[in-house]
VOGU-3710 file (C-alpha; in Angstrom, 3 decimals, decimal comma):
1> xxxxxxxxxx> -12,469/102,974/210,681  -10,752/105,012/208,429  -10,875/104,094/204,211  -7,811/102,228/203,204  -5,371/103,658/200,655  -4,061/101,979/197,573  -0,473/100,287/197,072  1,912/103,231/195,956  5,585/102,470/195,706  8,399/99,324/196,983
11> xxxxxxxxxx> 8,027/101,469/200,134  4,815/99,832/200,929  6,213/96,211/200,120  8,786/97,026/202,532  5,746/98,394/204,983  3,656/95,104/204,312  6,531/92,804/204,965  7,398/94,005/207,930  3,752/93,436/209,199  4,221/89,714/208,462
21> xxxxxxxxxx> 7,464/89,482/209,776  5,927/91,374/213,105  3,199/88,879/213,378  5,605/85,832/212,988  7,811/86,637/215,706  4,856/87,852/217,681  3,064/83,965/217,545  -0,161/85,029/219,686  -2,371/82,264/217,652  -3,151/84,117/214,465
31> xxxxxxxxxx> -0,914/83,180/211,202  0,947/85,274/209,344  1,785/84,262/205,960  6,155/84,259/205,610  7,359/87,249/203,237  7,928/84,704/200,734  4,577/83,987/200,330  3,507/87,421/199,838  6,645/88,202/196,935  5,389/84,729/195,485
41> xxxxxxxxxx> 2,027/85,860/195,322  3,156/89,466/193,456  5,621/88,389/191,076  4,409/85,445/189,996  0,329/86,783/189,854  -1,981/84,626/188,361  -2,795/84,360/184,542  -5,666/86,146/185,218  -3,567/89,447/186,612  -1,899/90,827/189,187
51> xxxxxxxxxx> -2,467/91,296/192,941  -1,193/94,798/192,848  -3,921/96,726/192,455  -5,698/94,697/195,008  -4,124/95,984/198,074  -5,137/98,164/200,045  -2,939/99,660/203,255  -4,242/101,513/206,821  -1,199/103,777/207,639  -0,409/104,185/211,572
61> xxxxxxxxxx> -1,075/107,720/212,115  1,535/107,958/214,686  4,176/107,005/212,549  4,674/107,258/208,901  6,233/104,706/207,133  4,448/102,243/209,549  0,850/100,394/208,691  -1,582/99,365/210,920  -2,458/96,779/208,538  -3,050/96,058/205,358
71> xxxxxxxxxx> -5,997/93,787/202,826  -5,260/91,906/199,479  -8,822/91,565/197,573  -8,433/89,455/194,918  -10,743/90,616/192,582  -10,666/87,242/189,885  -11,316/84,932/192,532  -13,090/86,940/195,383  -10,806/85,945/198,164  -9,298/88,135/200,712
81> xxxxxxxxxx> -6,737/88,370/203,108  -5,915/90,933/206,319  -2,800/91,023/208,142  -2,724/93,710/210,942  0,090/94,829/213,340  -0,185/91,996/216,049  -0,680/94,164/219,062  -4,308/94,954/217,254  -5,321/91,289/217,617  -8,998/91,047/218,804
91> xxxxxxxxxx> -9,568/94,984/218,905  -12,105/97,377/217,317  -9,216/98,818/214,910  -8,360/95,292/213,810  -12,791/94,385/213,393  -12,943/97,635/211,654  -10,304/95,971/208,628  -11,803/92,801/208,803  -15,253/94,543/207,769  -13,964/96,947/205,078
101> xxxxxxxxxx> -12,279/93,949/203,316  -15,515/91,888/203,703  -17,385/94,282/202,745  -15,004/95,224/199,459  -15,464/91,617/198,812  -19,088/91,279/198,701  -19,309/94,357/196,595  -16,870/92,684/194,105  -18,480/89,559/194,007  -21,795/90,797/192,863
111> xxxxxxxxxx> -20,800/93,367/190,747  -19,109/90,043/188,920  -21,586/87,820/189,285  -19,443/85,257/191,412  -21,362/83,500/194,552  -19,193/83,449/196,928  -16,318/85,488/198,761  -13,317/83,160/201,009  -10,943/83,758/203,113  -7,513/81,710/203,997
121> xxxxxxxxxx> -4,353/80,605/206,356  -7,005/80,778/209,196  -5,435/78,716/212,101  -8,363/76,118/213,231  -7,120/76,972/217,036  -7,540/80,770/216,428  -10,707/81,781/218,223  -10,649/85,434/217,452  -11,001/85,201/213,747  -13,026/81,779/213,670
131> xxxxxxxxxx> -15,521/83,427/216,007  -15,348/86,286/213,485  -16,205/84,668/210,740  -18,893/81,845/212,024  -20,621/84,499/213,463  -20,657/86,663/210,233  -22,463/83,337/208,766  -18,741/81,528/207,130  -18,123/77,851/206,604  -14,647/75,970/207,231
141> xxxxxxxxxx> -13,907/74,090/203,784  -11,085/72,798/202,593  -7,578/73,504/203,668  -3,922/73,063/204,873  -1,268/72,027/206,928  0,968/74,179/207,522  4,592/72,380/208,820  7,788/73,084/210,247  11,590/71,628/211,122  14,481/72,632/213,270
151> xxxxxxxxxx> 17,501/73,122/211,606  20,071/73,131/214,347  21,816/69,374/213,065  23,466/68,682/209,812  22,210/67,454/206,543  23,220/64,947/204,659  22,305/65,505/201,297  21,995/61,803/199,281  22,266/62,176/195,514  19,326/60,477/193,900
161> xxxxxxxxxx> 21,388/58,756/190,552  24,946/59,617/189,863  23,081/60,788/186,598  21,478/63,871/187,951  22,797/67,164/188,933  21,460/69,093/192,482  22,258/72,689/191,608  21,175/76,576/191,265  18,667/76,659/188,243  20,469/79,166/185,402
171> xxxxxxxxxx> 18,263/81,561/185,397  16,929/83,064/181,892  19,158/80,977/179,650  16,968/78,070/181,570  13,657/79,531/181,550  12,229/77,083/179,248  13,378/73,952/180,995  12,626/75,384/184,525  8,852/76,009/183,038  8,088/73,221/181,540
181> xxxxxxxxxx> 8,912/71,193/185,035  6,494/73,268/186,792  3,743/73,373/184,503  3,944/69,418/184,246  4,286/69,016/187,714  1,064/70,700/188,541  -0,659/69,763/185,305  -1,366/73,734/184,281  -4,617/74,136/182,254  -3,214/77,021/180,918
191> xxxxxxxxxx> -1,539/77,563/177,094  2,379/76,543/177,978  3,356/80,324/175,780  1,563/82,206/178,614  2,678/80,148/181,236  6,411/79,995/180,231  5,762/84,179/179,802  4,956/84,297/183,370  7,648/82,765/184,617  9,867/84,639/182,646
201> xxxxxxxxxx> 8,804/87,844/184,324  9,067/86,412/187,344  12,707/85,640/186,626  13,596/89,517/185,772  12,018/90,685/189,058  13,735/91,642/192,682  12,280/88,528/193,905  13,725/85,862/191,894  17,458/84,462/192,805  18,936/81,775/191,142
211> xxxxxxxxxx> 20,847/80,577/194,129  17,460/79,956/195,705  15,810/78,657/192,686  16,771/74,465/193,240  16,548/72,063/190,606  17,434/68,184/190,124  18,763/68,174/185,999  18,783/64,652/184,635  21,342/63,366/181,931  19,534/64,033/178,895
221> xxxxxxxxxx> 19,212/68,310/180,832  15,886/67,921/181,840  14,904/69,565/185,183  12,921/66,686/186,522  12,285/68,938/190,149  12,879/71,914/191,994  12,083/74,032/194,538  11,923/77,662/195,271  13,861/79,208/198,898  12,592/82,397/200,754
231> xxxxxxxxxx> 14,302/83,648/203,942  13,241/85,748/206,411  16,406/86,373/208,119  14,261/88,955/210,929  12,949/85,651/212,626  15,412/83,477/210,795  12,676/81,063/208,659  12,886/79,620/205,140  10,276/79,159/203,393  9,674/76,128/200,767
241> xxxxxxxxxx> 7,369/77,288/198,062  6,558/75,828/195,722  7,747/72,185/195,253  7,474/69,773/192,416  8,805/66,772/190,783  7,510/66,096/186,830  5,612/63,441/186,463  8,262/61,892/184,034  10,317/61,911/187,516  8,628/60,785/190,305
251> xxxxxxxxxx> 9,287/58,607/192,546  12,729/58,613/192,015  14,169/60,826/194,866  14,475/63,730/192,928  12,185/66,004/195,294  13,741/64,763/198,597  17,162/65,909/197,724  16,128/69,152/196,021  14,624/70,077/199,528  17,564/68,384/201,040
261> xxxxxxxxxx> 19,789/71,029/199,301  17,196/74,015/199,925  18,141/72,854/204,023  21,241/73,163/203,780  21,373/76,749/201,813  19,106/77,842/204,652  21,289/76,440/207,141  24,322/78,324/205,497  21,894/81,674/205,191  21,644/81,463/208,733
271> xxxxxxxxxx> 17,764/80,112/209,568  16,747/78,048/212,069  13,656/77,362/211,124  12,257/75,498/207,572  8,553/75,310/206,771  6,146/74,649/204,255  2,178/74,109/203,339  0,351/71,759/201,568  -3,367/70,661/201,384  -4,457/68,684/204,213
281> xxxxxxxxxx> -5,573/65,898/201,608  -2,190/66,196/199,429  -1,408/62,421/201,171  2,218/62,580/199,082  3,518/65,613/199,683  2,877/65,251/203,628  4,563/61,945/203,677  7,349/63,647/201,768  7,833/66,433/204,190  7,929/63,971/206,946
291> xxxxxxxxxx> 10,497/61,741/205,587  12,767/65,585/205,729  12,024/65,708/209,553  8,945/67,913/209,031  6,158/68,043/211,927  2,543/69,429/211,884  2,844/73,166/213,720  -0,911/73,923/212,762  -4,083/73,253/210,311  -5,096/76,059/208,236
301> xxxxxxx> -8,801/76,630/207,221  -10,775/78,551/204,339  -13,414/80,041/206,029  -16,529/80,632/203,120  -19,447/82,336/202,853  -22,327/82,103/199,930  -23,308/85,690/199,072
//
């Protein structure tokens, strides 16, 4: 197997995408992560850096532009991820990524010091990769549910309190309220400057769009919750991610109908499909997604191994 190359220009985004989007359509029992995930993931990078210069791409030989696959390495935490065109599934091309990117991982981990290297979004019913991986000495730990909903019949949407506002969040001029309901609602660790700078750079990139960015604003303006929208309009899926209510607002509708509105701007955008992931032990936001007509599609597992 050939050495990967690094991540060069939007060219390769494009590239990497269109892997995902390839394996979606293609459903053959491995999971693909939705393109949303993947923009998520690059323009809105951990505190601790970005995920740029932790990809790595196999081009197709036969024709440019095209990947075979491609790795993300993440070299804080020591996790890694392949996607590969889905016609490769099971074959010595496809092993051959699998053990470059363990093997970049290993390296990584002890040149850090960290004890262990993980992997993700493997589906529990995949045998291919969970053979590959119990054999190579892993351990399924903890992970998540991945869920889904039609979206062929109308929405009602059902305003929480006559008091609060379902619309687009504002963008910049809102930064600082559309922060601070994110970093409450997943009680950040981090200092609120650096996480409110974050998000601000996330709001000038190509990713972010304020029609797609949902929020619930109380009386007094607070953005009690919101949720982010990504389509894929190749297989015609939006994606939910994330989701949050403050915890000055819960339990008081306000994440139902922000998801209720996300529905309906995917149903005008054209999708058929709506999913989202959570933990398998996040026991409130599963029973929230099923009250919104969301069903288990499959159980995603972390596959670990002490090095």
């Amino acid at each position: 197997m050939r050495e990967p190359r690094a991540y060069q220009s939007a060219s390769d985004l494009t590239a990497m995408l269109e892997v995902l989007q390839a394996g979606r359509r293609a459903d053959n029992g491995s999971y693909y992560i939705h393109c949303g995930d993947l923009k998520w993931w690059l323009y809105y990078p951990p505190l601790e850096g970005d995920y740029w210069k932790d990809i790595f791409l196999w081009d197709d030989p036969d024709q440019p532009g095209r990947l075979l696959g491609w790795a993300l390495v993440n070299s804080n935490w020591v996790g890694f991820d392949v996607y590969i065109q889905p016609g490769l599934r099971g074959s010595a091309i496809a092993v051959g990524m699998y053990d470059w990117t363990e093997q970049k991982a290993v390296q990584i981990a002890r040149e850090t010091g960290k004890k262990t290297v993980y992997t993700l979004w493997i589906r529990h019913d995949d045998e291919v990769l969970s053979d590959y991986f119990k054999i190579r000495g892993y351990q399924l730990s903890r992970g998540m549910v991945h869920l889904a909903r039609n979206l062929n019949e109308t929405i009602s949407i059902q305003q929480p309190d006559e008091a609060v506002e379902l619309r687009s969040c504002r963008g910049i001029p809102e930064v600082v309220s559309r922060a601070t309901a994110q970093y409450g609602a997943f009680a950040s660790p981090a200092p609120f400057e650096r996480y409110l700078q974050r998000f601000e750079a996330f709001m000038h990139s190509p990713a972010y769009y304020c029609d797609l960015d949902i929020v619930a604003v109380t009386a007094d303006g607070r953005i009690g919750a919101f949720c982010l929208v990504w389509l894929d309009p190749v297989n015609g899926v939006g994606l939910f991610e994330p989701v949050g209510t403050h915890p000055d607002f819960q339990r008081q509708g306000l994440g139902k109908a922000v998801m209720m509105e996300g529905i309906r701007r995917m149903q005008v955008r054209g999708m058929k499909q709506a999913i989202v992931s959570t933990y398998e032990d996040n026991d409130p936001a599963l029973r929230l997604y099923e009250t919104l007509g969301f069903r288990q599609v499959a159980r995603l597992g972390t596959y670990e191994k002490d090095v």
